[in-house]
VOMARMI-691965 format. One record per residue: residue number from 1; residue in one letter; x, y, z of N, C-alpha, C in turn. Coordinates in steps of 0.05 Angstrom, whole numbers, plus 5000, padded with zeros to 4 digits. Example, Ala and Ser with C-alpha at 12.3 -4.5 7.8 and 13.67 -1.06 7.14 Angstrom:
// residues 2
1_A_5264_4886_5156_5246_4910_5156_5264_4934_5156
2_S_5257_4955_5142_5273_4979_5143_5258_5001_5157
//
This chain:
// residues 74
1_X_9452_5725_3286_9455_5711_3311_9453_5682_3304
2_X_9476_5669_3309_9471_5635_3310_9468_5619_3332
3_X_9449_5612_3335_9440_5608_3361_9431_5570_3354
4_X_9426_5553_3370_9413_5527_3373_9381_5521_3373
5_X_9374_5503_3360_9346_5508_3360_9327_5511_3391
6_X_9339_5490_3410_9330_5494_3437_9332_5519_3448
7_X_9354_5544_3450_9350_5576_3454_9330_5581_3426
8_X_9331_5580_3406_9306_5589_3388_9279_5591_3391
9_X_9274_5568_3405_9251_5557_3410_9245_5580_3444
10_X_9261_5577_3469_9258_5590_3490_9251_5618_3477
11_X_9272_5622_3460_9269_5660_3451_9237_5669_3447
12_X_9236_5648_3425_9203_5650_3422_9183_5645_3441
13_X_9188_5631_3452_9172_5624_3481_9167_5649_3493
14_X_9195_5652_3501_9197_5688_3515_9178_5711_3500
15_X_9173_5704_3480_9170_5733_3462_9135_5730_3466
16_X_9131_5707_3460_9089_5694_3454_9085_5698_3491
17_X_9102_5698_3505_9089_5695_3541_9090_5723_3547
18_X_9105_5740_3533_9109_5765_3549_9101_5787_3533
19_X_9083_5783_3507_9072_5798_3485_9053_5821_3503
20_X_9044_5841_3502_9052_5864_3479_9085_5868_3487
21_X_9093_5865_3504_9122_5872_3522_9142_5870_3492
22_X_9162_5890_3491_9185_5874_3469_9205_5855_3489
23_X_9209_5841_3479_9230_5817_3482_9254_5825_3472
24_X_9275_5837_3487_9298_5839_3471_9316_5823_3474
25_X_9331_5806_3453_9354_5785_3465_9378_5796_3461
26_X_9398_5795_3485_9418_5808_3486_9441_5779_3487
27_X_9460_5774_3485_9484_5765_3487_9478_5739_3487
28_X_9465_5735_3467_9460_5695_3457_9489_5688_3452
29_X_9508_5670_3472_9529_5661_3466_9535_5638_3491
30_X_9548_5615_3475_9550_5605_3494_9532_5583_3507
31_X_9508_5582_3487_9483_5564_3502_9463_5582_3519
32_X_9470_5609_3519_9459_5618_3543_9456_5655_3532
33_X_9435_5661_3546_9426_5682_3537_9415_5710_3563
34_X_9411_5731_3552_9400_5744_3568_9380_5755_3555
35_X_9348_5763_3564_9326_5778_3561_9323_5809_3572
36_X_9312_5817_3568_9301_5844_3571_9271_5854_3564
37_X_9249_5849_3579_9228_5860_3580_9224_5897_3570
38_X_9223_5895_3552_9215_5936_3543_9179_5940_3548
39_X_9174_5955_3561_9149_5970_3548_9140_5989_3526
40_X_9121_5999_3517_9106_6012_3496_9126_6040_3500
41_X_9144_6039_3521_9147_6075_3523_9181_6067_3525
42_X_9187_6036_3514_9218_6036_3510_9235_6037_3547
43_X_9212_6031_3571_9226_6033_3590_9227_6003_3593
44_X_9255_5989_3609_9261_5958_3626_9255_5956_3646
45_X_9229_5940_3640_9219_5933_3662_9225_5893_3676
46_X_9240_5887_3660_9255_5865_3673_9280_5854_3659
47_X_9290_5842_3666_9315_5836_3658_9329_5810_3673
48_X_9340_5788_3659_9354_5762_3671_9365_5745_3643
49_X_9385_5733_3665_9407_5715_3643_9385_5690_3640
50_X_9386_5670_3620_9385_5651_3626_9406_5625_3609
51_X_9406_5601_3629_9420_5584_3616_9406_5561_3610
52_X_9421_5538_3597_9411_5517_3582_9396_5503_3610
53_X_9402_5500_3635_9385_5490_3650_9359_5509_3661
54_X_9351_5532_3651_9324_5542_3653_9311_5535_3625
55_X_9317_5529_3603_9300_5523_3585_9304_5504_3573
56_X_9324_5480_3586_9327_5447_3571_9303_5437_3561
57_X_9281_5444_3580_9255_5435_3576_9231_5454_3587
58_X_9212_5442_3589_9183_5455_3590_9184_5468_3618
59_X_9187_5452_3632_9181_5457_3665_9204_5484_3678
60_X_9232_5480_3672_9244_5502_3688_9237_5534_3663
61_X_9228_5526_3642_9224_5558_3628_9199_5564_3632
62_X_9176_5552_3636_9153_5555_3651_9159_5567_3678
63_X_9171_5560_3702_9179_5572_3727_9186_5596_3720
64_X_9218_5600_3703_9216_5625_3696_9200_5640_3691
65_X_9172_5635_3670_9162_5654_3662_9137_5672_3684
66_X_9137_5649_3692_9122_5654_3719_9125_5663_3746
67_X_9155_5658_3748_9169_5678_3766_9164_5710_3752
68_X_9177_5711_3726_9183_5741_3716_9151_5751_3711
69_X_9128_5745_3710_9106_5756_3711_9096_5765_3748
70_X_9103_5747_3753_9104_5765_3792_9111_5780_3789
71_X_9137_5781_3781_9160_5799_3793_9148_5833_3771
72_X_9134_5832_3753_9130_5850_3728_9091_5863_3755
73_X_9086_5838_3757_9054_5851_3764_9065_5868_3803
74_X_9093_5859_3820_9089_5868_3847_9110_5903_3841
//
């Protein structure tokens, strides 16, 4: 996968915020990516695109992550 260091950096972000969870990255193209939350038993328990304006910087991939942990704990 050839990806930009700014998605490199979110990927990992995604992966250290949502640990034990797998992080799967699906369709890095484009600037823009999609996640997938797996659990220990291989079921999706979340799922969303994101683009270069949720993780340009600190603040909108933070919101994200914090939205997708609501949305994982309701």
């Amino acid at each position: 996968m050839n990806t930009q260091l700014p998605t490199r950096d979110a990927i990992r972000t995604l992966e250290n915020a949502f640990a034990p969870l797998n992080c799967l990255i699906l369709a890095a193209r484009n600037g823009s990516f999609s996640f997938t939350l797996v659990n220990e038993h291989g079921i999706a328990r979340h799922s969303q695109r994101l683009y270069p304006e949720h993780y340009a910087s600190e603040a909108p991939l933070q919101a994200v992550i914090d939205r997708t942990r609501q949305a994982l704990v309701a």
